[in-house]
N, C-alpha and C positions, 0 to 999 in steps of 0.2 A: 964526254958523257952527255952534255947537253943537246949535240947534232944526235947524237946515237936516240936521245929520247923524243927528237924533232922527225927522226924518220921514220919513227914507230907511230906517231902521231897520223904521218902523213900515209902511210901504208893503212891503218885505221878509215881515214879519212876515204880514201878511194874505193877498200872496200867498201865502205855504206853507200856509199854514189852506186859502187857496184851493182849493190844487192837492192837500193829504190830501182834502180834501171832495169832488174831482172822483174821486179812486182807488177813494175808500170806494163812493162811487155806480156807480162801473163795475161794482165787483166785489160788490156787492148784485145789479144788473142781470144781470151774466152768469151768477149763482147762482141768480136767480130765472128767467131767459128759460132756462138749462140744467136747470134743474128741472124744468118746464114740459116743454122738449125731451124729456128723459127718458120722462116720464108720457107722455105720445102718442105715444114709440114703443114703450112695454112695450103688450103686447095685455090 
């Protein structure tokens, strides 16, 4: 029981790492796609 509740732990674990690693890439992308934005509409 106690491995069964260490890899529930770790399956937890990974997902979060996951899900900061999907935020961090949003928010590069919408820094660099609005950057970009910016630059092509200043003349």
């Amino acid at each position: 029981m106690c491995n069964g509740q260490r890899h529930i732990t770790n399956n937890l674990r990974v997902i979060r790492h996951a899900w900061h690693f999907y935020h961090a890439l949003v928010l590069v992308i919408t820094a660099v796609c609005g950057g970009i934005g910016i630059a092509c509409l200043t003349p």
